[in-house]
C-alpha positions in Angstrom: 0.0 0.0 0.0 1.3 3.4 -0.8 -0.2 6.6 1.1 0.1 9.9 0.0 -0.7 12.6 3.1 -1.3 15.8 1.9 -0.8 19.5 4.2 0.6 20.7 7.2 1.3 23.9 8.0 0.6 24.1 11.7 1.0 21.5 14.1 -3.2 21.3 14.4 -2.7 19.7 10.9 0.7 17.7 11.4 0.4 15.6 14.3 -2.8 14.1 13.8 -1.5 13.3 10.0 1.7 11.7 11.9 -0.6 9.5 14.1 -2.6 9.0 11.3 0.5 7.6 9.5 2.1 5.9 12.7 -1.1 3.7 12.8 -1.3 2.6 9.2 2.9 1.8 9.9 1.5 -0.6 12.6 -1.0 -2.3 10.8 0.7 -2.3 7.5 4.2 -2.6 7.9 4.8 -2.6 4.7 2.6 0.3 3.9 4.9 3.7 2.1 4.1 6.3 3.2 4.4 10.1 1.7 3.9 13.4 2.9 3.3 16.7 0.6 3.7 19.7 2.2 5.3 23.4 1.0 8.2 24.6 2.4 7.3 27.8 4.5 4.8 25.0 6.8 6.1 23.2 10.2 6.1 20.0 8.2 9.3 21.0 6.8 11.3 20.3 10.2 8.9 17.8 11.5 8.5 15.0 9.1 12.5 14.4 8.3 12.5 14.2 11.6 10.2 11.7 12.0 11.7 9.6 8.6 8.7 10.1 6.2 9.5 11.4 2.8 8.6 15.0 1.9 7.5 16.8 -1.2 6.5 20.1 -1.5 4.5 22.5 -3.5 4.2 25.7 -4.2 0.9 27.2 -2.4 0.2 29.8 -0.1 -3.0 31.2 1.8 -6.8 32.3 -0.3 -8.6 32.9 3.1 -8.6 36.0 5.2 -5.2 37.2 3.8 -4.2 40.4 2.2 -5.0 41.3 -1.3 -1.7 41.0 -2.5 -1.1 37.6 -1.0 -4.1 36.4 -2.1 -2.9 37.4 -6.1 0.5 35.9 -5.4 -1.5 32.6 -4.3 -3.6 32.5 -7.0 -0.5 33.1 -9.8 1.1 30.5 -8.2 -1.7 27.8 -8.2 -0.9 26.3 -11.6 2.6 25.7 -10.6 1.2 24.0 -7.5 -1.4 21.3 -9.5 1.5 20.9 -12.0 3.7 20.3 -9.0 1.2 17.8 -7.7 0.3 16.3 -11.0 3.8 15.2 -11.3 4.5 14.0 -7.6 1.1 11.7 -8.2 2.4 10.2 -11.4 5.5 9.8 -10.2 4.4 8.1 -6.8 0.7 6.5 -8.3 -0.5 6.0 -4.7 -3.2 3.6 -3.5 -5.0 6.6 -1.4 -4.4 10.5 -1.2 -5.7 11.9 2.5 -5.8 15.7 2.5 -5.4 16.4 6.3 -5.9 20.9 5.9 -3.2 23.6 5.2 -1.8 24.6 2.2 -0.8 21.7 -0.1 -4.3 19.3 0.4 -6.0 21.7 -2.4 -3.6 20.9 -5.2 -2.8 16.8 -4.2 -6.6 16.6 -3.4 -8.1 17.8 -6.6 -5.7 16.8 -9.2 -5.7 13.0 -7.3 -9.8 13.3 -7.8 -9.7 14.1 -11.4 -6.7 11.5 -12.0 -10.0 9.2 -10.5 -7.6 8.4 -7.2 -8.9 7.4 -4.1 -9.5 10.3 -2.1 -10.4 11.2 1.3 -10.6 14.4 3.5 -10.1 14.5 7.1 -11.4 17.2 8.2 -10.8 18.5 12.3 -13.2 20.8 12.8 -16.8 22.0 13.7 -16.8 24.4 11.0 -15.0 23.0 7.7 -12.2 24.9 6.2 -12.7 26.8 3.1 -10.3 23.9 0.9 -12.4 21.4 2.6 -15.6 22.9 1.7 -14.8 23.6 -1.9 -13.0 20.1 -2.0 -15.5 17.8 -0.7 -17.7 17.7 -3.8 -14.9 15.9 -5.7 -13.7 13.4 -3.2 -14.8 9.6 -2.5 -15.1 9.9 1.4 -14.6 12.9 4.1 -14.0 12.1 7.7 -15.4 14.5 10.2 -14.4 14.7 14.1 -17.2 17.2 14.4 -20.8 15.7 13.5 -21.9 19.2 12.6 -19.1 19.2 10.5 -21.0 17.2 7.9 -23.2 19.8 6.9 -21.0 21.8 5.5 -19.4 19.0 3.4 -21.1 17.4 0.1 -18.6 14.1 -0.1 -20.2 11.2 -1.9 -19.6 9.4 1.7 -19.4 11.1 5.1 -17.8 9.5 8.5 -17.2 10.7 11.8 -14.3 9.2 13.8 -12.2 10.5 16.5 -9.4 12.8 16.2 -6.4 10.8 15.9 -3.8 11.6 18.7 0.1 10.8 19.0 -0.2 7.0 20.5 2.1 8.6 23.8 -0.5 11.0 24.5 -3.1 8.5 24.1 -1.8 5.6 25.9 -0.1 7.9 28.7 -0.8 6.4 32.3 2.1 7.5 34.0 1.7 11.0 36.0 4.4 13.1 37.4 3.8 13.1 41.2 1.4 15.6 42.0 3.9 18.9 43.6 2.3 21.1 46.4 3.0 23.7 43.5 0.1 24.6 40.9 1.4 23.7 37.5 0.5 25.5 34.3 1.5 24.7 30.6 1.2 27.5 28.1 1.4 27.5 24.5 -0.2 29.3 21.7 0.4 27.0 19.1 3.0 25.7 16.8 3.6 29.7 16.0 2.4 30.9 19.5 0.6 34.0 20.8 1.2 37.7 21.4 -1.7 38.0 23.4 -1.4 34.7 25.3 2.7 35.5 25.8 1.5 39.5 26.8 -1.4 38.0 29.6 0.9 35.3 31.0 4.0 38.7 31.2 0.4 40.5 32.4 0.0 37.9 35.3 3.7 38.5 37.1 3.4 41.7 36.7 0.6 42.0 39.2 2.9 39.6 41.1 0.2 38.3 43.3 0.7 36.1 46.5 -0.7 33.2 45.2 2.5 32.8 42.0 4.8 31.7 45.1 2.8 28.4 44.9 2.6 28.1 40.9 4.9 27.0 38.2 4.7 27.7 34.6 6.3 26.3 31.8 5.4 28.8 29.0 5.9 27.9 24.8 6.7 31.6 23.5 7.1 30.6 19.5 10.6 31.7 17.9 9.3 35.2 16.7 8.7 36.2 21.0 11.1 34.1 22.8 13.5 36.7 22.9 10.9 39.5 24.1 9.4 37.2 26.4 12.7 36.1 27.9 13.3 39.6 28.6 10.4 41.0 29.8 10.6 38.2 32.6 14.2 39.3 33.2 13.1 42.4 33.3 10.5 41.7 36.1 13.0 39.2 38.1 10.8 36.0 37.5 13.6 33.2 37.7 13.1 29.9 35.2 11.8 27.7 38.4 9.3 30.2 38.3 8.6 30.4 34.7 10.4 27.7 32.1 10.4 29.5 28.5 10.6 27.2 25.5 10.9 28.5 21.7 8.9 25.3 21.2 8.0 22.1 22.9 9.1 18.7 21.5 7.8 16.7 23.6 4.6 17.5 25.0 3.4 14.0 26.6 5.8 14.6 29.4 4.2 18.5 29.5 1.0 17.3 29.6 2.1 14.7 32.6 3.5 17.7 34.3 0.9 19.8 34.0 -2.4 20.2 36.3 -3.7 23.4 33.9 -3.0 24.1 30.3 -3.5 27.5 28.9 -3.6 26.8 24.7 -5.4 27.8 21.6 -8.4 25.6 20.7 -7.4 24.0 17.7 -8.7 20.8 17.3 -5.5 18.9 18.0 -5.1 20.8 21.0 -8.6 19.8 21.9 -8.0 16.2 21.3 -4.7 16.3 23.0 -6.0 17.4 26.1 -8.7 14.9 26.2 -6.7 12.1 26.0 -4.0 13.6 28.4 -7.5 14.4 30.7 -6.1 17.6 31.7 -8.4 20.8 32.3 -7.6 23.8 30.3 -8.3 27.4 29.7 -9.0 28.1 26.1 -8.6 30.8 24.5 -9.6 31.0 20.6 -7.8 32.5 17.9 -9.6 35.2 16.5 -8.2 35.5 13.0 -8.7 31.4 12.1 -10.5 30.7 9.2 -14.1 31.2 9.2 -13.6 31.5 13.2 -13.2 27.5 13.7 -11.5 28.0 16.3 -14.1 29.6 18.6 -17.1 27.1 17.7 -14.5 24.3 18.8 -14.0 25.9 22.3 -18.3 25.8 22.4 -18.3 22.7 21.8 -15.8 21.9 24.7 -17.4 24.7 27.0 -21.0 23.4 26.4 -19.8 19.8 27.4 -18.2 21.4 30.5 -14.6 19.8 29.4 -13.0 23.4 29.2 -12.9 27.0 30.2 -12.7 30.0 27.4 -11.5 33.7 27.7 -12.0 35.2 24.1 -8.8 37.3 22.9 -10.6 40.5 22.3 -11.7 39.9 26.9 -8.2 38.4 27.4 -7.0 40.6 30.4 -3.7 39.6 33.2 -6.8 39.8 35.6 -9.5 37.4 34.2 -7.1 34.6 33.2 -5.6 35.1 37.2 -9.5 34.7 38.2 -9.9 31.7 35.9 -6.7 29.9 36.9 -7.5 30.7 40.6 -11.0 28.7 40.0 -10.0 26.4 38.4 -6.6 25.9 41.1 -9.0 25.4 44.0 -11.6 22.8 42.0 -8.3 20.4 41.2 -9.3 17.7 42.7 -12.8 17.8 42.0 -12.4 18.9 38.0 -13.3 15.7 35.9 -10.4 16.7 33.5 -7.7 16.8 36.2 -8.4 13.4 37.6 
């Protein structure tokens, strides 16, 4: 069997494709597997790294991106199905699964028209624009969401669980509980401004209750250095706060964590379900067709998580949230 995996771009569309490809490795061992990807996405460190081959093509962002970018994009979109017309030749695989980002447009469609198997996975409540347009033209979508399915006009229409990294989904282990309050932060693959500048926001007030709470705080490459600074700045040591560029290994942060602060992507989502850890969610704004935001309902209305919208993200209503959610740790469902 030969798999062609098609996107990336942020780790909400990576690691799921990863477990997605680790399982089919364990049930197929003979199984080749391919990723296609472009070269300005995440997958480009990630995948070598994990020793699956990588292709790229040349795409960039349609939705809620400048006018100029969105010209650029669209000049370079022949290029991109000429890129993926060739890679599909070359490789004829048995099945192409477009997972979301950049390069699932060009693999998808040009595999549909080639009369390839075809399948979308698709993470969300609300369906990405690609996924949308795409899901005419493909044999099967799979959809985490069940109001997903709506949205989508696939010939056939599933709804499985969102595949999670098999150490986050088989973790049993738990670091010792500390007489310290523990709280993971991360903003994404990228990270967050806003989430970095409320985090800076809540050592600046430097309230009593930070003498019994730990943080180990994912800034993303562009704010590490600001970050890093501003806590200098303010004297907060790295027992107090641990700053990380990026986090490789998040099952051991999610067994060290009691609370994690995050965006609510739908990896994230699943991540911290399977870890069973509570968590404070905080949407990004700017995501396409604000996906983000009706993922974090879905969480909230299940009571499985807490959200702060950005535009209401204040130093003093994440301290009240962590504070609440800091006295109800052994009681929250998540936690235990």
């Amino acid at each position: 069997m030969k798999i062609l995996i098609a996107g990336g771009g942020t780790g909400g569309h990576l690691y799921p494709a990863l477990a997605i490809a680790k399982e089919v490795q364990k049930q197929r061992p003979d199984a080749e597997i391919h990723f296609v990807g472009t070269e300005l996405g995440l997958e480009k460190k990630i995948i070598p790294r994990e020793g699956f081959p990588l292709h790229f093509v040349s795409i960039g962002r349609l939705n809620q991106v400048s006018l100029s970018e969105k010209v650029k994009t669209l000049l370079r979109l022949p290029l991109a199905f000429f890129q993926a017309l060739m890679l599909i030749l070359r490789l004829r695989p048995d099945v192409i699964l477009g997972v979301g980002g950049y390069a699932s447009g060009p693999a998808l469609f040009v595999g549909a028209l080639l009369r390839y198997r075809t399948i979308i996975w698709e993470p969300n409540a609300y369906p990405g624009l690609a996924n949308r347009w795409l899901s005419r033209y493909v044999n099967m979508a799979c959809v985490v969401f069940e109001k997903a399915a709506a949205h989508l006009q696939a010939k056939q229409i599933v709804q499985i669980a969102l595949p999670v990294r098999e150490d986050i989904e088989n973790m049993k282990e738990r670091v010792p509980r500390s007489a310290n309050f523990r709280v993971l932060v991360f903003g994404g693959s990228q990270g967050s401004k806003a989430i970095n500048d409320a985090i800076i926001g809540l050592w600046r007030e430097n309230g009593p209750w930070l003498k019994t709470t730990e943080f180990v705080h994912q800034t993303g490459t562009q704010e590490f250095e600001r970050v890093s600074t501003e806590y200098a700045k303010l004297g907060v040591t790295s027992q107090q706060v641990a700053t990380h560029e990026f986090l490789h290994d998040m099952p051991e942060r999610y067994r060290w964590a009691d609370l994690v602060i995050a965006r609510s992507g739908t990896g994230t989502l699943s991540e911290l379900a399977a870890a069973g850890k509570a968590s404070i969610l905080i949407p990004l704004p700017t995501a396409a067709d604000d996906h983000q935001r009706k993922n974090a309902e879905v969480m909230v209305q299940r009571n499985a998580a807490k959200m702060i919208l950005q535009k209401e993200l204040t130093a003093e209503k994440l301290r009240q949230m962590i504070l609440e959610l800091q006295n109800d740790r052994y009681r929250n469902v998540w936690a235990r």
